[in-house]
TIVO-2410 file (N, C-alpha, C; in nm, 3 decimals):
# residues 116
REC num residu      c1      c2      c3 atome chaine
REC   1      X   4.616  -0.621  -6.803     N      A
REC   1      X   4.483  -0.681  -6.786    CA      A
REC   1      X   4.494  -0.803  -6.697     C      A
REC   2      X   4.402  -0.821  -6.610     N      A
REC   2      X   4.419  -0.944  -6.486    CA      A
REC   2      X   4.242  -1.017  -6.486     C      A
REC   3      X   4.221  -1.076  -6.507     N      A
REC   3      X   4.139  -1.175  -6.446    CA      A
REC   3      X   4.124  -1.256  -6.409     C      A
REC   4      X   4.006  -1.282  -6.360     N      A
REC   4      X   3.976  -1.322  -6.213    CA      A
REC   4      X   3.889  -1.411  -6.173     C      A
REC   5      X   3.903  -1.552  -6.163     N      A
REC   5      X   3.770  -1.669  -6.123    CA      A
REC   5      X   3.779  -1.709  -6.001     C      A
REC   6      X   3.674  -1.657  -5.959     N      A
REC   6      X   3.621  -1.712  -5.810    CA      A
REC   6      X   3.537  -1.826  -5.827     C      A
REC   7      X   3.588  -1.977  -5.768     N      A
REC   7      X   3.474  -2.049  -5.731    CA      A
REC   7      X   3.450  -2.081  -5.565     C      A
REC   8      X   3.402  -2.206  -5.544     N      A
REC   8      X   3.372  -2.277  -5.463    CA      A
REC   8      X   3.268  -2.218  -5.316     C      A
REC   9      X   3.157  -2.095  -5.406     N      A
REC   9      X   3.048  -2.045  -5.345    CA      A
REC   9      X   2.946  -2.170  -5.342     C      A
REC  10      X   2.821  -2.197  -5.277     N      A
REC  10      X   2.703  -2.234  -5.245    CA      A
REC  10      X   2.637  -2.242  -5.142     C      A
REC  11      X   2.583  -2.295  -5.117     N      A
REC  11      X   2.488  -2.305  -5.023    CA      A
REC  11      X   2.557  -2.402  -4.879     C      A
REC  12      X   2.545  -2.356  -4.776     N      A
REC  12      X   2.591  -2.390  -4.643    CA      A
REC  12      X   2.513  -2.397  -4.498     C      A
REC  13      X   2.488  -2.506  -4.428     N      A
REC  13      X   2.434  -2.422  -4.304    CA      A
REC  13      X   2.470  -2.353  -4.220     C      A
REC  14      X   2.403  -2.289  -4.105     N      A
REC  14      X   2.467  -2.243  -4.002    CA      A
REC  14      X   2.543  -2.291  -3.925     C      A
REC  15      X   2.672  -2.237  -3.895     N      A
REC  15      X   2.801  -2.278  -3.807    CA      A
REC  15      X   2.868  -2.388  -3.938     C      A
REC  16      X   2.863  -2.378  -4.035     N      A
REC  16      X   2.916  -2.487  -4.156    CA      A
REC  16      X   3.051  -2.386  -4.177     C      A
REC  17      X   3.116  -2.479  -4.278     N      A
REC  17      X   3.230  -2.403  -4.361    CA      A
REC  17      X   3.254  -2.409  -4.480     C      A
REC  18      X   3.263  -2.286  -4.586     N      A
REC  18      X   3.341  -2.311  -4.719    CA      A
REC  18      X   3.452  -2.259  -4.748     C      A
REC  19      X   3.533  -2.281  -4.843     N      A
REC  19      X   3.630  -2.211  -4.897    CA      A
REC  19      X   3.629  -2.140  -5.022     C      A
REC  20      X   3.635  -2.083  -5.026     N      A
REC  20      X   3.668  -2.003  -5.161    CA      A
REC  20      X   3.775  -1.992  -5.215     C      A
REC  21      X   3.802  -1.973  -5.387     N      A
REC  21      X   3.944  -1.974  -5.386    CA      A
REC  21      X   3.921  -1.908  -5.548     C      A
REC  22      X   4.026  -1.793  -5.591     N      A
REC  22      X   4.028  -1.706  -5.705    CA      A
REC  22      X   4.155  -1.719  -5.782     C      A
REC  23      X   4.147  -1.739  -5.882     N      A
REC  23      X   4.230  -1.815  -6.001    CA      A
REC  23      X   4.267  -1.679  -6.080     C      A
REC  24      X   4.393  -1.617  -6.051     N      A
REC  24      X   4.458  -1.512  -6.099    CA      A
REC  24      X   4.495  -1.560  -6.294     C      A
REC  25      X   4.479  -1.467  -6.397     N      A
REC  25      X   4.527  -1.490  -6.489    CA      A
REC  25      X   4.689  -1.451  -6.522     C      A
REC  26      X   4.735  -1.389  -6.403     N      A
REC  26      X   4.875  -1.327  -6.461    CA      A
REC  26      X   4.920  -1.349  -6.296     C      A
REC  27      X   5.080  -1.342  -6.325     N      A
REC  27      X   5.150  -1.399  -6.202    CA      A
REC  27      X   5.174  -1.313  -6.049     C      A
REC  28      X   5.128  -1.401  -6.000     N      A
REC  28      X   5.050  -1.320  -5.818    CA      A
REC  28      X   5.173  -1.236  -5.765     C      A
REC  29      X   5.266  -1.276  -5.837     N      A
REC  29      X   5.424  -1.203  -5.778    CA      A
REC  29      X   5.418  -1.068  -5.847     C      A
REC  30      X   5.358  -1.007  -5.893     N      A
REC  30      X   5.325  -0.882  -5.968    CA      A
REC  30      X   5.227  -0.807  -5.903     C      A
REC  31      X   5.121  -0.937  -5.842     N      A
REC  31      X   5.041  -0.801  -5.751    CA      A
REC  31      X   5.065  -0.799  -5.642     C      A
REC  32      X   5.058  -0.702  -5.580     N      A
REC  32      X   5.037  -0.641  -5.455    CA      A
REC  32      X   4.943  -0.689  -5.340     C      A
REC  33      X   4.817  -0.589  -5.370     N      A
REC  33      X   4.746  -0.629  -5.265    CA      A
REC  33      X   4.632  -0.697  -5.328     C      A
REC  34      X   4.594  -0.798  -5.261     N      A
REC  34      X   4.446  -0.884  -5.343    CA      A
REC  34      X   4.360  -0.873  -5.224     C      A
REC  35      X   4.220  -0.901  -5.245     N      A
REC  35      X   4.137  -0.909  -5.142    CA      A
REC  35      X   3.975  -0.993  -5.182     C      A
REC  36      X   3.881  -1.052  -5.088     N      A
REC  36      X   3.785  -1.059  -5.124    CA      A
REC  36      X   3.690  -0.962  -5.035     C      A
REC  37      X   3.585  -0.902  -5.157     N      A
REC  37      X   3.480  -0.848  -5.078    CA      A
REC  37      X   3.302  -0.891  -5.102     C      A
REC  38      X   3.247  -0.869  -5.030     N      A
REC  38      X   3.099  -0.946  -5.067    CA      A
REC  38      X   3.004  -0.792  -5.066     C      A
REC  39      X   2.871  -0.868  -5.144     N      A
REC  39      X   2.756  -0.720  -5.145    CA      A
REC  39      X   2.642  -0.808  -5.161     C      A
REC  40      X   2.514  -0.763  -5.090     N      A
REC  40      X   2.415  -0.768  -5.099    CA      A
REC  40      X   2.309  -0.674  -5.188     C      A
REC  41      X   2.199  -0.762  -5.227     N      A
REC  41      X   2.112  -0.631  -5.274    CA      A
REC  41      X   2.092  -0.514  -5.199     C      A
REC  42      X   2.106  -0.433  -5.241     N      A
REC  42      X   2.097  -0.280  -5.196    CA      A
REC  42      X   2.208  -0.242  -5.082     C      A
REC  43      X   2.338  -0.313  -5.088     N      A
REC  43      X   2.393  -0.247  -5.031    CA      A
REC  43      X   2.531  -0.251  -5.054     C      A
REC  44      X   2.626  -0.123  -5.035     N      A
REC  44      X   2.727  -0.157  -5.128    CA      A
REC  44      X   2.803  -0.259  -5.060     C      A
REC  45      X   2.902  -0.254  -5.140     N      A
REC  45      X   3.006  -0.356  -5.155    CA      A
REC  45      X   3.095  -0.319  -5.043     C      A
REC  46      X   3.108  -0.461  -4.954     N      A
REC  46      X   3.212  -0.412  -4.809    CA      A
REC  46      X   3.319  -0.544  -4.857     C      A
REC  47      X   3.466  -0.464  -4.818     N      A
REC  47      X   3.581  -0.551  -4.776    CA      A
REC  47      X   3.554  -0.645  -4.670     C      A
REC  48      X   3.546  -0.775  -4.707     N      A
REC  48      X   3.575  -0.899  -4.600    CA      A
REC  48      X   3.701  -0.910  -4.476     C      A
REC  49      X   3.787  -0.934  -4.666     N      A
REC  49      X   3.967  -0.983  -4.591    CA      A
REC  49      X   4.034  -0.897  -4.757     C      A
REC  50      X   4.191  -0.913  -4.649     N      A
REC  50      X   4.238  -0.885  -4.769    CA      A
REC  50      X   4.435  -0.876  -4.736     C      A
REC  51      X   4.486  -0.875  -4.801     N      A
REC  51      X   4.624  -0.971  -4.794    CA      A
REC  51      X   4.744  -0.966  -4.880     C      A
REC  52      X   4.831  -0.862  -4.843     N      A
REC  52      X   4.929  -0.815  -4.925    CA      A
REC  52      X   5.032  -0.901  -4.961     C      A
REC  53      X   5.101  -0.895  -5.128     N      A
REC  53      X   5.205  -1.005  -5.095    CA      A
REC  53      X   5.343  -0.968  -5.063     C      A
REC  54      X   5.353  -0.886  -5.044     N      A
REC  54      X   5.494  -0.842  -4.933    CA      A
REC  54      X   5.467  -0.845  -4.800     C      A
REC  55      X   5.546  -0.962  -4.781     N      A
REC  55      X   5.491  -1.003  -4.569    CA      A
REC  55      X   5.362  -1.064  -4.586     C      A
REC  56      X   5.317  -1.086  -4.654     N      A
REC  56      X   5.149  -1.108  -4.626    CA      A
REC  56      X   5.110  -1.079  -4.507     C      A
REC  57      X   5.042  -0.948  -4.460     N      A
REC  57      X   4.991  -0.902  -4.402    CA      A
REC  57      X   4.843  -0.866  -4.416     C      A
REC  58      X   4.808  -0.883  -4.336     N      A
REC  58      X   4.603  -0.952  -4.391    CA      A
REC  58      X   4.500  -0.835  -4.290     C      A
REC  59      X   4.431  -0.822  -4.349     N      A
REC  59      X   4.320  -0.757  -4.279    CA      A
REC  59      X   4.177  -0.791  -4.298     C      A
REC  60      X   4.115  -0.790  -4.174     N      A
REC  60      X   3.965  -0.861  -4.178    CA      A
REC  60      X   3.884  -0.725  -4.120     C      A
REC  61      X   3.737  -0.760  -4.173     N      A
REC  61      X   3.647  -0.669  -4.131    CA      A
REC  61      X   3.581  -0.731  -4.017     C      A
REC  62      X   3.556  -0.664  -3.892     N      A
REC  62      X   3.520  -0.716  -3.752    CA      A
REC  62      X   3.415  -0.830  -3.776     C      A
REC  63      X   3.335  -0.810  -3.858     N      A
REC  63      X   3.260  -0.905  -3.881    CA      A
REC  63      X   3.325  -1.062  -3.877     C      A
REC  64      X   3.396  -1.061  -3.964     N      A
REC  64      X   3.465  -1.204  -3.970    CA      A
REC  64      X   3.609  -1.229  -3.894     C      A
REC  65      X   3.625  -1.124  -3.807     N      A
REC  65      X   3.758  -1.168  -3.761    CA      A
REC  65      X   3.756  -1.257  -3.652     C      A
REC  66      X   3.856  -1.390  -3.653     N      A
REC  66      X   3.842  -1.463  -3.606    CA      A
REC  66      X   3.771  -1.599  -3.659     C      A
REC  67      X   3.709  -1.617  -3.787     N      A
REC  67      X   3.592  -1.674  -3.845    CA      A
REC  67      X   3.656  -1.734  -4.001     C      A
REC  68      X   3.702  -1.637  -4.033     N      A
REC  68      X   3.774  -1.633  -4.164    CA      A
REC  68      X   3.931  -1.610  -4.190     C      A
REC  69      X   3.964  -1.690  -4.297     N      A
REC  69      X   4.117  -1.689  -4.297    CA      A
REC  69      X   4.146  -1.667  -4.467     C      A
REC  70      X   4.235  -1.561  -4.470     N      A
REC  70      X   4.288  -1.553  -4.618    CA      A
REC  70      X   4.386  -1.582  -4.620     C      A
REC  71      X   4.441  -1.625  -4.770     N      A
REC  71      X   4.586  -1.704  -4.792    CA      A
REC  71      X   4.605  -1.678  -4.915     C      A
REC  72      X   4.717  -1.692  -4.987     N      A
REC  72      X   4.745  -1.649  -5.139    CA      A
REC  72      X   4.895  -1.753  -5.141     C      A
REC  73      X   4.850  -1.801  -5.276     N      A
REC  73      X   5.008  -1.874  -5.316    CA      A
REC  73      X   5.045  -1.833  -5.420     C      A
REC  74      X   5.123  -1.739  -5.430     N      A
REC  74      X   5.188  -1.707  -5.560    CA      A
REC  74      X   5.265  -1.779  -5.663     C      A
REC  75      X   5.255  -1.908  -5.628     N      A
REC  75      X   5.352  -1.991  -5.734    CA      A
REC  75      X   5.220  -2.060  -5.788     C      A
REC  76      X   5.113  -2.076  -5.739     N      A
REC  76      X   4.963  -2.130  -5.799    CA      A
REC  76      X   4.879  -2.060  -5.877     C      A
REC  77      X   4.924  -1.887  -5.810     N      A
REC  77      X   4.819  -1.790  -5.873    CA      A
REC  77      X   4.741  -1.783  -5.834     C      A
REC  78      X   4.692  -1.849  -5.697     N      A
REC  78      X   4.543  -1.885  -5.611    CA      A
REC  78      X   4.516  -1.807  -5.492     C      A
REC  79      X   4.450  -1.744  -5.470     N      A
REC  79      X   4.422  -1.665  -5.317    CA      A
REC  79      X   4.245  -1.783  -5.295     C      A
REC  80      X   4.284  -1.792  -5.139     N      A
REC  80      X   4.171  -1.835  -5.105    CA      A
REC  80      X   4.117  -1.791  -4.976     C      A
REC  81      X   3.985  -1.816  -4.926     N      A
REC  81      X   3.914  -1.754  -4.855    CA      A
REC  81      X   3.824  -1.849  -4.746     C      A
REC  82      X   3.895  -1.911  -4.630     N      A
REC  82      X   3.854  -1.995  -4.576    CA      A
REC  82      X   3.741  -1.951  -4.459     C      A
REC  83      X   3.621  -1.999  -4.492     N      A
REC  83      X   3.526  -1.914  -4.405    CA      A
REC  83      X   3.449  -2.067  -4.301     C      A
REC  84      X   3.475  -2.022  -4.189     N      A
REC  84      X   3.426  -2.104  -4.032    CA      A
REC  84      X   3.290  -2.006  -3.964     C      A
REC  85      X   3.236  -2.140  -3.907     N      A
REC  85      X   3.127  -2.091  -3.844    CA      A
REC  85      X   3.048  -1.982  -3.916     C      A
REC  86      X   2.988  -2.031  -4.007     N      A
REC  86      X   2.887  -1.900  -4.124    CA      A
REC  86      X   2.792  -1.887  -4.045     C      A
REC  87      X   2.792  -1.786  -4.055     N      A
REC  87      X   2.631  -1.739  -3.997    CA      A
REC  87      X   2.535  -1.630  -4.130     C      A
REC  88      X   2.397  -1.664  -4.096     N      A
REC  88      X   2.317  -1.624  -4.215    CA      A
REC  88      X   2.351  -1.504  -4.253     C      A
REC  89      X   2.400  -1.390  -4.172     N      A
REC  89      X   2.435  -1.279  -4.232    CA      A
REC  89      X   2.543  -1.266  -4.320     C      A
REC  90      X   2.635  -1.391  -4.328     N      A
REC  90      X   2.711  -1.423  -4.405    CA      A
REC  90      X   2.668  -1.404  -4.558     C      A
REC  91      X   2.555  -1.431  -4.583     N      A
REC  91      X   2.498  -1.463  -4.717    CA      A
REC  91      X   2.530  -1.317  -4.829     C      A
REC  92      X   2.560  -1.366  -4.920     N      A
REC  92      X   2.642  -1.246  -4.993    CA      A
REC  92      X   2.696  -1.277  -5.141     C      A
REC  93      X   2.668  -1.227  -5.261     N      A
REC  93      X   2.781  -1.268  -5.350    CA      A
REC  93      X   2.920  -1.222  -5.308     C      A
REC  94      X   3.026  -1.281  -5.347     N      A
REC  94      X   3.127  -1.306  -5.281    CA      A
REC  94      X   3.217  -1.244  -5.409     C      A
REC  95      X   3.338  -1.184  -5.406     N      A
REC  95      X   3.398  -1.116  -5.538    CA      A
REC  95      X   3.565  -1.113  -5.507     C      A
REC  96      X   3.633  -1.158  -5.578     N      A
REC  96      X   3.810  -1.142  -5.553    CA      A
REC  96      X   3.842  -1.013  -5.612     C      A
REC  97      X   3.910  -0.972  -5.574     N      A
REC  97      X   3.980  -0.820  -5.608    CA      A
REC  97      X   4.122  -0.796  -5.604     C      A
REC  98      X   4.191  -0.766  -5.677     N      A
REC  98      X   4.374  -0.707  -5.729    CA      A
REC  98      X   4.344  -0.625  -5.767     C      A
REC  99      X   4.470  -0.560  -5.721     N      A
REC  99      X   4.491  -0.391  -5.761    CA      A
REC  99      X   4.624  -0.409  -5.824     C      A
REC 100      X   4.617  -0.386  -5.932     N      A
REC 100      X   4.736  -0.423  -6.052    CA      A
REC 100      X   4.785  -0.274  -6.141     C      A
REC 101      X   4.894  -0.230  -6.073     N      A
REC 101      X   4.934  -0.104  -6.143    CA      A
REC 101      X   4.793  -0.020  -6.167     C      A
REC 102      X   4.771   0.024  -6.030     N      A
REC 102      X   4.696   0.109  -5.996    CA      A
REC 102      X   4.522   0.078  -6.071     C      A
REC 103      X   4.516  -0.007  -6.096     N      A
REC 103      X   4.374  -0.060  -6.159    CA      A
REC 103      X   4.314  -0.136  -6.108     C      A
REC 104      X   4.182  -0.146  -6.070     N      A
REC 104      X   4.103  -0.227  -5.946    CA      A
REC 104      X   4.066  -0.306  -6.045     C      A
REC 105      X   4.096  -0.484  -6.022     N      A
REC 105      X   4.012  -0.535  -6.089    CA      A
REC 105      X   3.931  -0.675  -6.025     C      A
REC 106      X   3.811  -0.694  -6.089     N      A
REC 106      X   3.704  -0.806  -6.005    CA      A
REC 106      X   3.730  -0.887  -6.114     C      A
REC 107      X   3.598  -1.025  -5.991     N      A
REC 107      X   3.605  -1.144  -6.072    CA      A
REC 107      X   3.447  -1.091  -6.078     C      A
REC 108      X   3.330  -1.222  -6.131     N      A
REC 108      X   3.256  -1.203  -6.152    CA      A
REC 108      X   3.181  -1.233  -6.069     C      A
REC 109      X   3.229  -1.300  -5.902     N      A
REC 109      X   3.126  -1.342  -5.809    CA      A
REC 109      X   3.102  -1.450  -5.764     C      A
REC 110      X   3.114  -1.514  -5.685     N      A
REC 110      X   3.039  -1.641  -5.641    CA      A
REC 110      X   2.932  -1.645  -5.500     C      A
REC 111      X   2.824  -1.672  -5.557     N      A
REC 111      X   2.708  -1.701  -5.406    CA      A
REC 111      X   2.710  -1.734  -5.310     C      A
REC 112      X   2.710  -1.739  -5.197     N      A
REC 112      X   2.732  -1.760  -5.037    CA      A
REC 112      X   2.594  -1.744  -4.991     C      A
REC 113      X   2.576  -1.887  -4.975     N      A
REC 113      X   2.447  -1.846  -4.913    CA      A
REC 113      X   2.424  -1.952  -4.825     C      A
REC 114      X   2.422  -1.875  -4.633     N      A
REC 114      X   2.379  -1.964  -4.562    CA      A
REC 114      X   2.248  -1.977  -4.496     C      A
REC 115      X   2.211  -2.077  -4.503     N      A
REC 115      X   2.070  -2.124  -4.467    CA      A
REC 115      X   2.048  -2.235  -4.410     C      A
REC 116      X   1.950  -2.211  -4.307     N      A
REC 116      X   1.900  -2.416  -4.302    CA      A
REC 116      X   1.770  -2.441  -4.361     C      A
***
């Protein structure tokens, strides 16, 4: 069993920056691959970034590449999600994800929402 707290969602303007960052309950050296993904009403749920811990090798969805940066410290238990230049389509609940002996598991979300 793994869970999962995402904070440091709110409200941002355009071209602003936040970070995000997800608070693993069990030790990051056990999982594999972690990732964050975001969803809007009515639409599913798309992969952002996401960031293996062997090599950490990272992958972004075109949308944010270049914009956004993922990172994970396994001696903290912390993956975070450094997001530049937001733009309103950015706006999204925001969700951390590990895949832990073959079991997908979420956090509960944090809000992203850019606006002026």
């Amino acid at each position: 069993q793994v869970q999962l707290v995402e904070s440091g969602g709110g409200l941002v303007q355009p071209g602003g920056s936040l970070t995000l960052s997800c608070a693993a309950s069990i030790s990051m050296f056990s999982i594999n691959t972690m990732g964050w993904y975001r969803q809007v009403p009515g639409k599913e749920r798309e992969l952002v970034a996401s960031i293996r811990s062997s090599g950490g090798s990272t992958n972004f969805a075109d949308s944010v590449k270049g914009r956004f940066t993922i990172s994970r410290d396994n001696v903290k238990n912390t993956m975070r999600l450094q997001m530049n230049s937001l733009k309103p389509e950015d706006t999204a609940v925001y969700y951390c994800n590990a895949w832990y002996w073959g079991t997908s598991y979420w956090g509960q979300g944090t809000q992203v929402t850019v606006s002026s």
